[in-house]
C-alpha positions as CSV (number, residue, x, y, z in Angstrom):
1,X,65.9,-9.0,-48.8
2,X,62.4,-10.5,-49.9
3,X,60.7,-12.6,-47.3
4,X,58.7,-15.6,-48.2
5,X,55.2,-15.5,-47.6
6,X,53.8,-18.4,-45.4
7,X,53.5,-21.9,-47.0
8,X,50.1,-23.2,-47.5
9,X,49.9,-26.5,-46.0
10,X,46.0,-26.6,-45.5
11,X,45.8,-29.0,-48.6
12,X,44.7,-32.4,-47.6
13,X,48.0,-33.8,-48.8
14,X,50.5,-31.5,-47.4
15,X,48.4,-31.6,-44.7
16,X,48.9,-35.2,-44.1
17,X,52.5,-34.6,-44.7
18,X,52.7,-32.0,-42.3
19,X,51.4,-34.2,-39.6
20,X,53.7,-36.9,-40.4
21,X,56.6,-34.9,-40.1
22,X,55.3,-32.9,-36.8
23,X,54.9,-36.6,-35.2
24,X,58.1,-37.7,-36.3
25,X,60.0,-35.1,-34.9
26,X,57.9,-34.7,-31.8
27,X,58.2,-38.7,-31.0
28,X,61.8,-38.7,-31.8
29,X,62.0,-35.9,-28.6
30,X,59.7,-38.2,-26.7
31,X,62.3,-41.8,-27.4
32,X,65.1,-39.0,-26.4
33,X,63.6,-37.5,-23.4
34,X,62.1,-40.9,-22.3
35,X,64.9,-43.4,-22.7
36,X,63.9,-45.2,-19.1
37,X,61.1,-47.5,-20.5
38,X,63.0,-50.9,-19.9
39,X,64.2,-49.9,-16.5
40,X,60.5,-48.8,-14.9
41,X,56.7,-49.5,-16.0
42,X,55.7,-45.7,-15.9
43,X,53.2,-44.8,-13.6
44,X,50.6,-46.9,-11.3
45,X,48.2,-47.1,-13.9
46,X,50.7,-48.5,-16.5
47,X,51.9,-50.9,-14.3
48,X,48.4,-52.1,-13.5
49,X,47.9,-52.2,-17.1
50,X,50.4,-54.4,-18.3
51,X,49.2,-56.7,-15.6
52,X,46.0,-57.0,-17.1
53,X,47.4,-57.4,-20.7
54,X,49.8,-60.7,-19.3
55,X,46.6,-62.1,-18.1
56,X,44.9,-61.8,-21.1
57,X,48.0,-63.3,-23.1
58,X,48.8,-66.1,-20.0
59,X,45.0,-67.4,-21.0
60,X,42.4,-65.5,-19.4
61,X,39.1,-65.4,-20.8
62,X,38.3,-62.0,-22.6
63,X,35.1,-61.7,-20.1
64,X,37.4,-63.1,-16.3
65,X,37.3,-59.2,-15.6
66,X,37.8,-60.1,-11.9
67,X,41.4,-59.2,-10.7
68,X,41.7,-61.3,-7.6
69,X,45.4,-60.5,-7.0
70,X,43.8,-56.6,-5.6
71,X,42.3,-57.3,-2.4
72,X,42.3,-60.7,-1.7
73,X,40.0,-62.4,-0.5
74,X,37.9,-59.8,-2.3
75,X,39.5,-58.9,-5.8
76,X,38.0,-56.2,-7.7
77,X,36.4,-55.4,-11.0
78,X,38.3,-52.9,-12.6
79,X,36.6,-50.0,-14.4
80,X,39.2,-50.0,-17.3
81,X,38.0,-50.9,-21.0
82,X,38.4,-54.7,-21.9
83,X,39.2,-53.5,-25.8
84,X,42.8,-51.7,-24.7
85,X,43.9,-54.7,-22.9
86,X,42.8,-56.8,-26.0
87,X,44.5,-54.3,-28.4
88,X,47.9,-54.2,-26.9
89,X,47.8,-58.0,-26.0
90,X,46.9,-58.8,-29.9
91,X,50.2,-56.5,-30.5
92,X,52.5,-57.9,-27.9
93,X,51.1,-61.0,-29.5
94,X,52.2,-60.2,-33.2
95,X,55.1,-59.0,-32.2
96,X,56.1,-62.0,-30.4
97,X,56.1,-63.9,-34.3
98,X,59.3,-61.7,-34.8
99,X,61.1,-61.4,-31.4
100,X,61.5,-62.6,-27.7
101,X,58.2,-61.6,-25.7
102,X,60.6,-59.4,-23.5
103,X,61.5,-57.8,-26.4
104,X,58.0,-57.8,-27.7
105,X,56.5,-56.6,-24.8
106,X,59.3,-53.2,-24.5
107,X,58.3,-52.9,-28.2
108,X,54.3,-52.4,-27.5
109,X,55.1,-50.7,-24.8
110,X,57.6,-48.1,-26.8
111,X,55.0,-47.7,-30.1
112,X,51.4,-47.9,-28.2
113,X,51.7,-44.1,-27.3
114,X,53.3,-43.0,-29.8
115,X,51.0,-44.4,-32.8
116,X,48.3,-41.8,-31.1
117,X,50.4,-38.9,-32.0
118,X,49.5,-38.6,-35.8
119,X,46.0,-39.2,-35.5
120,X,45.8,-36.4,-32.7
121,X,47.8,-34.1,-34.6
122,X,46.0,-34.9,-38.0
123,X,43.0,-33.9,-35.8
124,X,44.6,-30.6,-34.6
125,X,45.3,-29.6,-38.1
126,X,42.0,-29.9,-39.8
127,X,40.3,-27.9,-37.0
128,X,42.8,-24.7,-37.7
129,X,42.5,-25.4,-41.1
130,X,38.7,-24.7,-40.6
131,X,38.9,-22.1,-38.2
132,X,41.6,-20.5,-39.9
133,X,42.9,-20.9,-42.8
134,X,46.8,-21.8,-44.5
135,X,48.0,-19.3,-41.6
136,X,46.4,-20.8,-38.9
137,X,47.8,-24.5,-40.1
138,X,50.8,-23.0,-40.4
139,X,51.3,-21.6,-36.8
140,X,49.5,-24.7,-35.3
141,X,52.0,-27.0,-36.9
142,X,54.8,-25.1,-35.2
143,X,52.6,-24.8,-31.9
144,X,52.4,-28.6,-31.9
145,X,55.7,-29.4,-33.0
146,X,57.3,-27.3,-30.0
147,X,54.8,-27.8,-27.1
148,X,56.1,-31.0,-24.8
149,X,53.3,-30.5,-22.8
150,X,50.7,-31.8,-25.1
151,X,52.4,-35.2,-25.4
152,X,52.5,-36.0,-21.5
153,X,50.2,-38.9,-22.2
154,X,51.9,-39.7,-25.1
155,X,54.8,-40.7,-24.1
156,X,57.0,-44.0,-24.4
157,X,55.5,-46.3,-21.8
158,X,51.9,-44.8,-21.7
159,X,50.0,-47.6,-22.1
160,X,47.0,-46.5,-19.9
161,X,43.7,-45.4,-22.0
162,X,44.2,-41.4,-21.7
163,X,45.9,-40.7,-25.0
164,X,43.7,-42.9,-26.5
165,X,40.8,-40.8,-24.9
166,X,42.2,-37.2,-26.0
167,X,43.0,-38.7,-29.7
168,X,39.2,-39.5,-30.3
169,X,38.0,-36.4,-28.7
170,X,40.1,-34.2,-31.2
171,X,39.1,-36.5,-34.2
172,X,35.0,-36.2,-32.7
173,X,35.6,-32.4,-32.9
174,X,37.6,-31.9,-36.1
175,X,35.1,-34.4,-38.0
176,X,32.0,-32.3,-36.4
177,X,33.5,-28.9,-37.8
178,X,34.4,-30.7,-41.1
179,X,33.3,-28.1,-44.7
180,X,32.9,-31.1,-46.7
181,X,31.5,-34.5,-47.1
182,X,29.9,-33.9,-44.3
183,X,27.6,-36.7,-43.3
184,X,30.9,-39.3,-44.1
185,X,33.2,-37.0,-41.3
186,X,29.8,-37.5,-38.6
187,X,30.0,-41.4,-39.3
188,X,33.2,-41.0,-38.1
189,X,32.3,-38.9,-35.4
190,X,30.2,-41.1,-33.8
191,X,32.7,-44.3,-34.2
192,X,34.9,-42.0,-32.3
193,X,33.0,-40.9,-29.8
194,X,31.6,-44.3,-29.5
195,X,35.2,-45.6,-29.2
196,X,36.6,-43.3,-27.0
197,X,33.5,-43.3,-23.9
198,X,34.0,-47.0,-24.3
199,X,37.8,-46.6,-23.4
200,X,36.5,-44.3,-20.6
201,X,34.0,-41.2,-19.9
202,X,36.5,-38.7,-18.8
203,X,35.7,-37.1,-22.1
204,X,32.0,-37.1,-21.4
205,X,31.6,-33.2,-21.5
206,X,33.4,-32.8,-24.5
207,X,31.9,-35.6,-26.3
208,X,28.7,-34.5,-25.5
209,X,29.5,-31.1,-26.8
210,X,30.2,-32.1,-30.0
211,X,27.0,-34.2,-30.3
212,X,24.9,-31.4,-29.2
213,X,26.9,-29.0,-32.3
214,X,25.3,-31.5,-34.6
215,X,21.8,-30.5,-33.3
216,X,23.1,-26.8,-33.1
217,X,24.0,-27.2,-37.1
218,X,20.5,-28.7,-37.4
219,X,18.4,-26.2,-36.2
220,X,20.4,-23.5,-38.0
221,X,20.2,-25.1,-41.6
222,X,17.8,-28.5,-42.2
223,X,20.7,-29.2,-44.7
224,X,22.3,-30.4,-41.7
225,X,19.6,-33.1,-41.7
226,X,22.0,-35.6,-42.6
227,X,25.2,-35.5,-40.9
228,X,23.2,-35.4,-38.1
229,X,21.2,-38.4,-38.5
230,X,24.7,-40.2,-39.2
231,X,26.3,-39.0,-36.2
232,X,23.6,-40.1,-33.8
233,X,22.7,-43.2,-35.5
234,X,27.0,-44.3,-35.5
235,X,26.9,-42.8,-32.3
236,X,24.6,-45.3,-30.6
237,X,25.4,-48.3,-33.0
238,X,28.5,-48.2,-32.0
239,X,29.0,-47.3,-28.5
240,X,26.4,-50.5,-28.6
241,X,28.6,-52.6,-30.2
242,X,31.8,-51.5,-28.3
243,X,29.9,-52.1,-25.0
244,X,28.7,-55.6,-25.8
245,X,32.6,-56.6,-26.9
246,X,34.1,-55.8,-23.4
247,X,31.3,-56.2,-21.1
248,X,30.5,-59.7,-19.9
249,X,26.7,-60.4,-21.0
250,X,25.9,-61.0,-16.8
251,X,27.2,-57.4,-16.5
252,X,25.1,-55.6,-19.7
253,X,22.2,-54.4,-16.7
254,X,24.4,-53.3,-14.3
255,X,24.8,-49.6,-14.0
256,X,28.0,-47.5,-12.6
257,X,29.4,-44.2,-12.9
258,X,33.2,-44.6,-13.8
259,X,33.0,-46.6,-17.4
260,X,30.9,-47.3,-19.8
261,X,27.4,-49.4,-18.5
262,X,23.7,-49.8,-19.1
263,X,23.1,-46.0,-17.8
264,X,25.4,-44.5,-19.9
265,X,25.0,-46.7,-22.7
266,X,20.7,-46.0,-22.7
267,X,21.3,-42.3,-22.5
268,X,23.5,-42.6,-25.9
269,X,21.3,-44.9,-27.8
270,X,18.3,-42.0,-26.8
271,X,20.5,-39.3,-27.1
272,X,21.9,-40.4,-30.9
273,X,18.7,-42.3,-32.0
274,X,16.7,-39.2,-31.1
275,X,19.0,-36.8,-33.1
276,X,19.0,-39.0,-35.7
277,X,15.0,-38.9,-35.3
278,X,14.6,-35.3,-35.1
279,X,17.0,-35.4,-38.3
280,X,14.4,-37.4,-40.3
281,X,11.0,-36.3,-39.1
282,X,11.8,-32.3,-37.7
283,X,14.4,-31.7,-39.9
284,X,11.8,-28.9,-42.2
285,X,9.8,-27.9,-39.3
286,X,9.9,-24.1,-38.0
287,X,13.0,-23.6,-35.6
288,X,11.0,-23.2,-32.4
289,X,9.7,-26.3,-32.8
290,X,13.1,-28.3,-33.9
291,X,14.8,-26.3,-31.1
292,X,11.9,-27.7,-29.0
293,X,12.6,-31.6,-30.1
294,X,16.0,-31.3,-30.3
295,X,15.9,-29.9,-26.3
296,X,13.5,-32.9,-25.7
297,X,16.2,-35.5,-27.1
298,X,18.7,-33.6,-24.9
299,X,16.8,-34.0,-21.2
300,X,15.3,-37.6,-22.1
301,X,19.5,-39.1,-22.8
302,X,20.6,-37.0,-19.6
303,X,17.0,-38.5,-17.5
304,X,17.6,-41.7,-18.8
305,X,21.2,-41.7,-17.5
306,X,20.6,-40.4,-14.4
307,X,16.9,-42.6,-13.9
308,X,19.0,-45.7,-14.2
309,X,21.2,-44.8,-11.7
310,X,20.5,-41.4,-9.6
311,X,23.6,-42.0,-7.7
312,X,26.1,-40.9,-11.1
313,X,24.3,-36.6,-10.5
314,X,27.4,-36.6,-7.6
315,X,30.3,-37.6,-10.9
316,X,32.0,-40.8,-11.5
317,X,33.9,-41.1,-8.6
318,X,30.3,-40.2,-6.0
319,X,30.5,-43.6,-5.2
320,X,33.7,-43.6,-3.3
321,X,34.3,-44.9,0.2
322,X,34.2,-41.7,2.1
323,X,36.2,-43.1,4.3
324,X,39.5,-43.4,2.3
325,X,39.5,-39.9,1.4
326,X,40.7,-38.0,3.8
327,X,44.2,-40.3,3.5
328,X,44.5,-40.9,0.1
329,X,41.5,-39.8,-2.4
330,X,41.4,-36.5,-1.7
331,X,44.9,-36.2,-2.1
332,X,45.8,-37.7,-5.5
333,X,47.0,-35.5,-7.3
334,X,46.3,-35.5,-10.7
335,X,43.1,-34.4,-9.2
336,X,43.9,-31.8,-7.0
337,X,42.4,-27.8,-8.3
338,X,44.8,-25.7,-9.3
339,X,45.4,-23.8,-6.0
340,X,46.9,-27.0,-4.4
341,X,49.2,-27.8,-7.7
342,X,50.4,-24.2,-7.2
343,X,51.0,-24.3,-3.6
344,X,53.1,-27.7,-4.5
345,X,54.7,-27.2,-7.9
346,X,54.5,-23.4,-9.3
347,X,55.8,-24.9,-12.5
348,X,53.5,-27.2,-13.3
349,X,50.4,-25.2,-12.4
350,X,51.8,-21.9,-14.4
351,X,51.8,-24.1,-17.2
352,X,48.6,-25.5,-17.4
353,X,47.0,-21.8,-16.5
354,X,48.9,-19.9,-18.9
355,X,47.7,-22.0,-21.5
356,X,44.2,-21.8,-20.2
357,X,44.3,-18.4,-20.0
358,X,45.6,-17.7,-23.5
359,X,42.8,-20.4,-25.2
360,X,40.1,-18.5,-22.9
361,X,41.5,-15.2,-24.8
362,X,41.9,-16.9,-27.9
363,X,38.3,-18.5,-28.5
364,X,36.4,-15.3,-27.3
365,X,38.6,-13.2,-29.7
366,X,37.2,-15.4,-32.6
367,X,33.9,-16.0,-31.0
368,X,33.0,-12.1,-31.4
369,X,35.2,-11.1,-34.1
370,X,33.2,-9.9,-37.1
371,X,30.0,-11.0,-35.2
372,X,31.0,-15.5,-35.0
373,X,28.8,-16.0,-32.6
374,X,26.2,-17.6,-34.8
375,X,29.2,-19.6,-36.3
376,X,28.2,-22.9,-35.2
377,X,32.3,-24.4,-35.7
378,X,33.4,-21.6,-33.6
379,X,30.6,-21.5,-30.8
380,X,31.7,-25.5,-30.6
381,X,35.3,-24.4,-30.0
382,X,34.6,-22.3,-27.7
383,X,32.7,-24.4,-25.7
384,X,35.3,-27.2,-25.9
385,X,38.0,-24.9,-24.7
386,X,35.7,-23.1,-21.9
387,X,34.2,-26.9,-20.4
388,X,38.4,-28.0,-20.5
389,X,39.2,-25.0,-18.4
390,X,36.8,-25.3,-16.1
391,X,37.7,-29.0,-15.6
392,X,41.4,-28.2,-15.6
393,X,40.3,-25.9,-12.6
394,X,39.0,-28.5,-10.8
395,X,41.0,-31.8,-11.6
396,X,44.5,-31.2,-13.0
397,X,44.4,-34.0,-15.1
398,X,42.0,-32.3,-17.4
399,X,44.8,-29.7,-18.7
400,X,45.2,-32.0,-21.5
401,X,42.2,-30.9,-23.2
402,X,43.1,-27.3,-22.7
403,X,46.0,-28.3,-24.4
404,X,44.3,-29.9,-27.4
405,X,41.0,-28.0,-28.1
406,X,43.1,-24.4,-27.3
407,X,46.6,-25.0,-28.8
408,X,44.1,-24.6,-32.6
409,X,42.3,-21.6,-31.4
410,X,45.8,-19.9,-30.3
411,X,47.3,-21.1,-33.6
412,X,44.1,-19.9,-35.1
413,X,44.8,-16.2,-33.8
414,X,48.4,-15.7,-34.6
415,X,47.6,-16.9,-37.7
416,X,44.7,-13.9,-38.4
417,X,47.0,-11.4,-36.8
418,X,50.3,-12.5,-38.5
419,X,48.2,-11.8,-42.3
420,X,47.2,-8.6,-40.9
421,X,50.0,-7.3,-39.6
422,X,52.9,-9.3,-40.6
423,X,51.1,-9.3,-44.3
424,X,51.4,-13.1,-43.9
425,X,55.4,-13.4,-44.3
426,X,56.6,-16.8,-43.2
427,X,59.5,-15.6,-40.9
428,X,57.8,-13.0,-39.1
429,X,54.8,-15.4,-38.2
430,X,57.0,-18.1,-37.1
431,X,59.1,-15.7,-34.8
432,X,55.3,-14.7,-33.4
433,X,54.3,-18.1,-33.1
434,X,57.4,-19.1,-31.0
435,X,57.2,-16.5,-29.1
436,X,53.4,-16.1,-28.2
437,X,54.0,-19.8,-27.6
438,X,52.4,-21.0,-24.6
439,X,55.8,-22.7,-23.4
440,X,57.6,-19.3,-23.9
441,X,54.9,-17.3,-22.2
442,X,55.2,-19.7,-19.1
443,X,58.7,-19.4,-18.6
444,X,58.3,-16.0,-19.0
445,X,55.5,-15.6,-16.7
446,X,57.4,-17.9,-13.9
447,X,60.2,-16.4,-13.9
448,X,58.1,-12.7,-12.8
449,X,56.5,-14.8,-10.0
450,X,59.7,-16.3,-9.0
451,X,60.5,-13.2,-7.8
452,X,58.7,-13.6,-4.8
453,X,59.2,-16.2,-2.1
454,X,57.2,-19.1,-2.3
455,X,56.2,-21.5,0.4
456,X,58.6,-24.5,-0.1
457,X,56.0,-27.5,-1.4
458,X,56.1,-31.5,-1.5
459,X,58.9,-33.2,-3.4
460,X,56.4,-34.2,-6.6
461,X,59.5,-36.5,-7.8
462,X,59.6,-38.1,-4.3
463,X,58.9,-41.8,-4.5
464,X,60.0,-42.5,-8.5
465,X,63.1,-44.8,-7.9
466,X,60.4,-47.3,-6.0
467,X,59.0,-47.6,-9.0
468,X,61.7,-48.7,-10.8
469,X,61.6,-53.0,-11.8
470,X,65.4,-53.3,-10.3
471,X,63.9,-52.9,-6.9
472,X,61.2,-55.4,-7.1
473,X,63.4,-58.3,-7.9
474,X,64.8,-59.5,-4.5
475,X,60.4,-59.7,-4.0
476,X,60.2,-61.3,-6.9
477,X,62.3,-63.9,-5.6
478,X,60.8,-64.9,-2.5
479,X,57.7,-67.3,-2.3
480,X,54.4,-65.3,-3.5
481,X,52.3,-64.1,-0.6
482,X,49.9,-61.4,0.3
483,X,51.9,-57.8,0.6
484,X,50.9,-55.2,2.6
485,X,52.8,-51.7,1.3
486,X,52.3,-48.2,0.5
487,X,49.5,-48.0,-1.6
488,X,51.3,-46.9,-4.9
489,X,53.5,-49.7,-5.2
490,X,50.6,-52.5,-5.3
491,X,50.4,-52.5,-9.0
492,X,54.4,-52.4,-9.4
493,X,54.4,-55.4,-7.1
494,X,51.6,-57.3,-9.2
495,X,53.4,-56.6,-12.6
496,X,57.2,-57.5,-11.1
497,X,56.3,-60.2,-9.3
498,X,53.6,-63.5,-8.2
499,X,52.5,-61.8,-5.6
500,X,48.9,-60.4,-4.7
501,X,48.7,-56.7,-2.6
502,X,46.5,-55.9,-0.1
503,X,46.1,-52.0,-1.6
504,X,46.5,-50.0,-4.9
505,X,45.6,-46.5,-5.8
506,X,42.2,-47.8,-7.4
507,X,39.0,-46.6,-5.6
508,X,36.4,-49.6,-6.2
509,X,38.9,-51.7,-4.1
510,X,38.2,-49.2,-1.1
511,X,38.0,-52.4,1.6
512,X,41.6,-53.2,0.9
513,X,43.3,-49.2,0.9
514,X,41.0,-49.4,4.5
515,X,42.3,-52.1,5.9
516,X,46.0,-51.9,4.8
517,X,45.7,-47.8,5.9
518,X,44.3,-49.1,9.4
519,X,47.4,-51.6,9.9
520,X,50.4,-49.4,8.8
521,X,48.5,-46.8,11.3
522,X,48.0,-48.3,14.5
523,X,50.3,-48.6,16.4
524,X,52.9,-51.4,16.3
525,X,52.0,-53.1,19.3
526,X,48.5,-53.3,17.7
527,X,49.3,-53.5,14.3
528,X,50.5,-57.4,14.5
529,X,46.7,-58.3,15.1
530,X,45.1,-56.4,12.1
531,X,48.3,-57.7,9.6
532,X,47.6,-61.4,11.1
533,X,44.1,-61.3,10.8
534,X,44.7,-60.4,7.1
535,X,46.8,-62.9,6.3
536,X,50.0,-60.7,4.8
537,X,52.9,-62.9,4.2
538,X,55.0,-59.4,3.8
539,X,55.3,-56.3,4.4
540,X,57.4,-53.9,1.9
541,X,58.6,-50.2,2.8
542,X,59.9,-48.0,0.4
543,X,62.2,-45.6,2.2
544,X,62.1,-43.0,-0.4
545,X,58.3,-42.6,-0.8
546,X,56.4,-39.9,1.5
547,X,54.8,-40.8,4.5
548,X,51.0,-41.3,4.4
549,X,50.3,-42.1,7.7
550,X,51.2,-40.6,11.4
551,X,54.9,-40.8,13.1
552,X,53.2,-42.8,15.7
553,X,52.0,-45.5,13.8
554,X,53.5,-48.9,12.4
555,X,55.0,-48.0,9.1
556,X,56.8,-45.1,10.7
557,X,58.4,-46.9,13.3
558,X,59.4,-49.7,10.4
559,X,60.8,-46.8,8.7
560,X,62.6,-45.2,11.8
561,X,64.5,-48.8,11.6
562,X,62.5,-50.6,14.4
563,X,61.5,-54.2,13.7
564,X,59.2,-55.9,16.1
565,X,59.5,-58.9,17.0
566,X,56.8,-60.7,14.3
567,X,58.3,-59.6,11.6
568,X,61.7,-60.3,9.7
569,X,64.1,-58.3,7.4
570,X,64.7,-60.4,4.2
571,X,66.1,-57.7,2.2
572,X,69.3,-55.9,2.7
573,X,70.2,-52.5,4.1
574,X,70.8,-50.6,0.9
575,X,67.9,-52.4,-1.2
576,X,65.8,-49.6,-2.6
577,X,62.6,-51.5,-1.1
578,X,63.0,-52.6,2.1
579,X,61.2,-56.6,2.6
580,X,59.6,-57.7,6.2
581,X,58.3,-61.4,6.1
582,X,55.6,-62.0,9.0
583,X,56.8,-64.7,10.6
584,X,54.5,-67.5,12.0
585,X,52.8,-66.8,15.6
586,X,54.3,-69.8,17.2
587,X,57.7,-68.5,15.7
588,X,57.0,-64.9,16.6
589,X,56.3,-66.3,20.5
């Protein structure tokens, strides 16, 4: 029998097609896998999300940015980008020309994610394609198609900014290693990157990585001149003009750490109007001295940044209350290293390292194979995938870069070996792409270290059925009032009912996680004092959720069944939330 050699798919047409049929077949597993989206919001940040986007289409002004349902009498700004609220409330708006806004709203809520799937994987594609070849498409196509664990933020439901986030990251870094038409693919680059640090700066690194690979290109080859003046001249005009379309104009000089402001903003107009600048004037001077400006335009953006607010050296979240760490910061988890994941879900942590461990292999074999190193598309790779690991490392959030910049440099290898070795037969490199895929060497690899007894770890499921809208509704019937809960129901409570919460897991509202922590922990005899003096109308246990504060305090005795005498049950004994209005003090007398 005659094998087939390997399709090549690395034409920009059947490229395209490729990526339209990996997304269709990887979102139809997603609907499949995830068919709870009109029973439960998704996650905290969904939730508090969609909250924002109802404002927005309930007729607040595009610049109220003040949520004063978190924390009242305080409220909060939020440190989320104005332009996804706007994006998915112009959709839920459309949508609601055609259908019932219920209907509308599951709808947006359904597609959001899911429309980020064939950019990203587009993206994925064109950089095997150019570190690799028809083989290395080829493999990453099947990678992609058969990895779940890519599409975590992708989801049905995900309507917070991440996928978003990871989608312009992978188009920044496929446009930046683009062969042709070069300085149109750094336009793009730049309205990418612009788009995406607007959305949020967890990409930071990686962004920045890519911008510095267009100064790397420049001081290698002064034919490079122009792709990087069009980068860094998109890249500050239009982080610029993202900015001043979600920022309100009394907030353009203020500068945080977390999002998007004047600090941030400066250091990419100096950062891209400098590269653009050393394009145009240094482009044909010697390399010492273009290595020399382009090192200059490097330290005056990170200065600027950090001259504008010194505070942001310590990381976006530096500015956090330190004293609502030790009881809930400090244990979130998506931002716990990977020790802690693996001491609490083996699964889950094996996954993320195997992966990491396999792109770390994967970019140094191509790095030094036949001498790369001076290959400025593969020293850009590498860097990607070694900057993801080490965040991964350190905030477990971050695996989904590892899963995006090295799921093309592992496709990129089986690819090389499968046209040496398998002599680049179709069959044969699938059956080495499946198994050499990450997914199949983790279940492999767990099952060795399942072998040996393992320290029994939290429930990570523990908590989801509070989450669900059903249990909200006998809330949602009562008069609206301040709530005092756990702190990750707060934005489920704001999006399933008219009420306003005293907590949520958001850390610039750190006066309101205090307080409420302070009254569910004292003791009950003491506790009726701080939830008076705060003016909580209820107070809502969810029996299933952890415990976050001490047996001896007030929420445990709540949960323990014991009702003092200020409070009353509204909600029945087999309600999924449990409901405690705090009666008046003459009443509780």
């Amino acid at each position: 029998m005659q094998l087939s050699p390997l399709p090549d798919l690395s034409s920009n047409r059947r490229l395209a097609l490729t990526a339209l049929v990996v997304t269709l077949a990887v979102a139809g597993m997603l609907i499949w896998r995830n068919n709870n989206v009109g029973k439960a919001l998704g996650d905290t940040d969904d939730a508090m999300r969609l909250v924002l986007v109802r404002d927005l289409l309930h007729g607040r002004g595009w610049w109220d940015q003040w949520v004063g349902r978190l924390q009242p009498p305080v409220g909060t700004y939020m440190h989320w980008s104005r332009l996804v609220d706007g994006a998915l409330a112009g959709l839920i708006w459309l949508f609601e020309r055609l259908m019932s806004p219920a209907l509308a709203e599951y709808g947006v809520r359904l597609l959001w994610p899911l429309a980020w799937i064939l950019p990203a994987v587009a993206a994925a594609l064109v950089i095997c394609r150019g570190l690799g070849g028809r083989a290395a498409v080829f493999a990453c196509a099947v990678l992609l198609a058969t990895n779940v664990q890519l599409y975590v933020q992708f989801r049905p439901g995900r309507i917070d900014h991440h996928n978003l986030q990871i989608t312009m990251a992978v188009i920044a870094a496929a446009c930046s290693m683009a062969r042709g038409r070069r300085t149109r693919w750094a336009l793009v680059a730049g309205a990418a990157a612009g788009l995406g640090l607007a959305v949020g700066i967890e990409a930071l690194v990686f962004q920045a990585i890519i911008g510095a690979s267009y100064g790397l290109r420049l001081l290698l080859s002064d034919n490079e001149a122009k792709p990087a003046r069009a980068y860094g001249l998109s890249l500050a005009g239009f982080a610029s003009l993202f900015y001043a379309i979600q920022t309100p104009p009394w907030r353009w000089s203020l500068a945080v750490c977390d999002s998007l402001a004047w600090n941030l903003l400066a250091a990419l107009i100096v950062g891209g109007v400098g590269l653009a600048a050393v394009a145009t004037w240094g482009a044909r001077t010697s390399p010492r001295l273009r290595l020399g400006l382009l090192a200059a335009v490097g330290i005056a953006a990170a200065g600027t940044f950090l001259a504008i607010d010194p505070a942001c050296i310590h990381g976006p979240f530096g500015a956090v209350d330190s004293r609502v760490r030790p009881f809930w910061f400090d244990k979130v988890e998506e931002l716990q290293p990977w020790g802690k994941i693996f001491a609490e879900d083996r699964a889950s942590a094996v996954r993320v390292m195997v992966m990491t461990a396999m792109a770390l292999a994967s970019a140094g074999y191509l790095l030094f194979r036949r001498r790369s190193w001076l290959d400025p598309t593969r020293i850009t790779i590498a860097l990607l995938v070694l900057s993801a690991a080490w965040a991964a490392s350190h905030a477990y959030r971050m695996q989904d870069y590892v899963y995006w910049f090295g799921v093309p440099v592992l496709a990129t290898v089986i690819g090389l070996l499968g046209e040496r070795f398998l002599r680049g037969m179709m069959l044969p490199t699938l059956a080495a792409t499946l198994l050499l895929s990450p997914i199949c060497v983790a279940v492999a690899t767990m099952s060795l270290i399942d072998l040996f007894p393992a320290k029994v770890g939290a429930d990570t499921t523990a908590g989801e059925p509070c989450f669900e809208d059903a249990a909200y509704r006998p809330l949602a019937a009562l008069p609206p009032g301040l709530v005092l809960g756990e702190i990750d129901l707060g934005p489920f409570i704001l999006a399933d009912t008219r009420d306003s919460v005293l907590s949520a897991p958001y850390h610039r509202m750190s006066w309101g996680i205090l307080a409420a922590h302070n009254a569910q922990a004292a003791p009950t005899a003491q506790a009726q004092a701080l939830v008076r003096a705060l003016r909580v109308d209820y107070v809502v246990e969810c029996p299933a959720k952890p415990l976050r504060v001490g047996l001896g305090g007030f929420e445990a005795d709540l949960r323990r069944g014991v009702t003092p005498a200020w409070l009353k049950k509204v909600s029945g004994p087999g309600d999924l939330l449990q409901i405690y209005q705090v009666l008046p003090a003459k009443t509780a007398g």
